[in-house]
C-alpha positions in Angstrom: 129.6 60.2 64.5 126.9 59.1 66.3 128.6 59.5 69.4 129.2 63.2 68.9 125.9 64.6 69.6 125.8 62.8 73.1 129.3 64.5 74.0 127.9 67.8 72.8 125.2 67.4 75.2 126.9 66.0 78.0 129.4 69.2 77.8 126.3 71.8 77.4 124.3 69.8 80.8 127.6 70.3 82.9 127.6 74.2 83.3 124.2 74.4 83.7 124.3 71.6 87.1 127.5 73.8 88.8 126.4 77.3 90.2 128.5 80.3 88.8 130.9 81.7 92.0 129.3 85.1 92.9 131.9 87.9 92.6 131.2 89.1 95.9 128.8 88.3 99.0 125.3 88.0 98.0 124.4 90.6 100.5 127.1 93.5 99.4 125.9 92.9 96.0 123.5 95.5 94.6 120.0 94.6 93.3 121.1 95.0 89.3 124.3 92.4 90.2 121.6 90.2 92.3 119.7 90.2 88.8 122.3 89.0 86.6 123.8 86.5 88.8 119.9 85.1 89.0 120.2 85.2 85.1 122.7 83.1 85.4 121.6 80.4 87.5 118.7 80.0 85.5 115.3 78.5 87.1 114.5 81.8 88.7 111.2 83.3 87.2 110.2 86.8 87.4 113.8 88.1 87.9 113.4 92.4 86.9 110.2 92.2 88.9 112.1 91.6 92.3 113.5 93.9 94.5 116.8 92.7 96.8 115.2 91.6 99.4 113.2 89.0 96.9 116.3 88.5 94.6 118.5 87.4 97.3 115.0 84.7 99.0 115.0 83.6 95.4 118.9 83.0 95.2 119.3 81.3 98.5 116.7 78.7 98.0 118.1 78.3 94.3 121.5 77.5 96.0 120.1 75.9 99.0 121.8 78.2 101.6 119.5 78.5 104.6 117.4 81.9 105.6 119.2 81.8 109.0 122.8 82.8 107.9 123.5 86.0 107.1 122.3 89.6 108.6 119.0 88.9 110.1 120.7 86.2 112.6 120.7 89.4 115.2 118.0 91.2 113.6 115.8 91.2 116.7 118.1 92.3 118.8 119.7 95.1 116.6 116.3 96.1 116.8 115.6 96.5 120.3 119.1 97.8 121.2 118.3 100.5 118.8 115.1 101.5 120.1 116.6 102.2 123.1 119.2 104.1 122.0 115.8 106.2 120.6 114.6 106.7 124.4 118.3 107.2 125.5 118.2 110.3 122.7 115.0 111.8 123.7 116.5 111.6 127.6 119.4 113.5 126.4 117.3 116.3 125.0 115.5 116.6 127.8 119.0 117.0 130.0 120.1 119.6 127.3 117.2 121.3 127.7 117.2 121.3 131.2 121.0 122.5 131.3 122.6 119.1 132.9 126.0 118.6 131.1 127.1 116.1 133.6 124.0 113.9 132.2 124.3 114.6 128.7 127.5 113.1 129.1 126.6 109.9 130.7 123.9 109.8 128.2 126.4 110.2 124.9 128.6 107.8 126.1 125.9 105.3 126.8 124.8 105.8 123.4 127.8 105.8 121.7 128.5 102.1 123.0 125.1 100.6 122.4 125.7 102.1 119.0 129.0 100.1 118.7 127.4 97.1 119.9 124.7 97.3 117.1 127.9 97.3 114.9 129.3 94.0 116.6 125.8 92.4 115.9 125.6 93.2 112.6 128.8 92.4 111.8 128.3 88.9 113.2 125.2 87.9 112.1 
């Protein structure tokens, strides 16, 4: 008998040390799933207060995963490629505007492929 209360304990401390298996990637998950699953864990204060951005800081470090991995490996560079793509698009206007088909063309097709290398990058990272 006495040895009872020591098993019960032993099998309640064992859930609690393994991490619950997300049902998806933290990052397709949506702030309300984020929430729960940080319920779950358990240690994380001030869960309903969080947005994703905070929810997902918050469940990384609880797990230990590292801030590099994940979407904002490329960040930097999405972001500049994107800003040009913005000056590429006011350039385009200007050739619309000035009647210049042949470099509204060059200019579409220019952007259309920084555009699909955003997608690479963001896909990778």
């Amino acid at each position: 008998m006495a040895d009872e209360p020591k098993e019960q304990a032993a099998e309640a401390a064992a859930p609690a040390k393994q991490a619950p298996q997300p049902k998806k990637p933290l990052e397709k998950m949506t702030a309300k799933e984020l929430r729960e699953y940080a319920l779950e864990l358990g240690g994380i204060v001030g869960v309903h207060g969080m947005n994703k951005e905070e929810l997902l800081a918050a469940i990384k470090a609880g797990l230990g995963i590292s801030e590099e991995s994940g979407a904002k490996l490329f960040a930097k560079e999405v972001h500049e490629v994107k800003g040009h793509i913005r000056g590429l698009k006011t350039k385009r206007q200007e050739a619309r505007g000035a009647g210049d088909k042949k470099k509204v063309a060059s200019l579409r097709r220019r952007i259309s492929r920084l555009k699909k290398k955003t997608r690479r990058l963001a896909a990778a990272g």
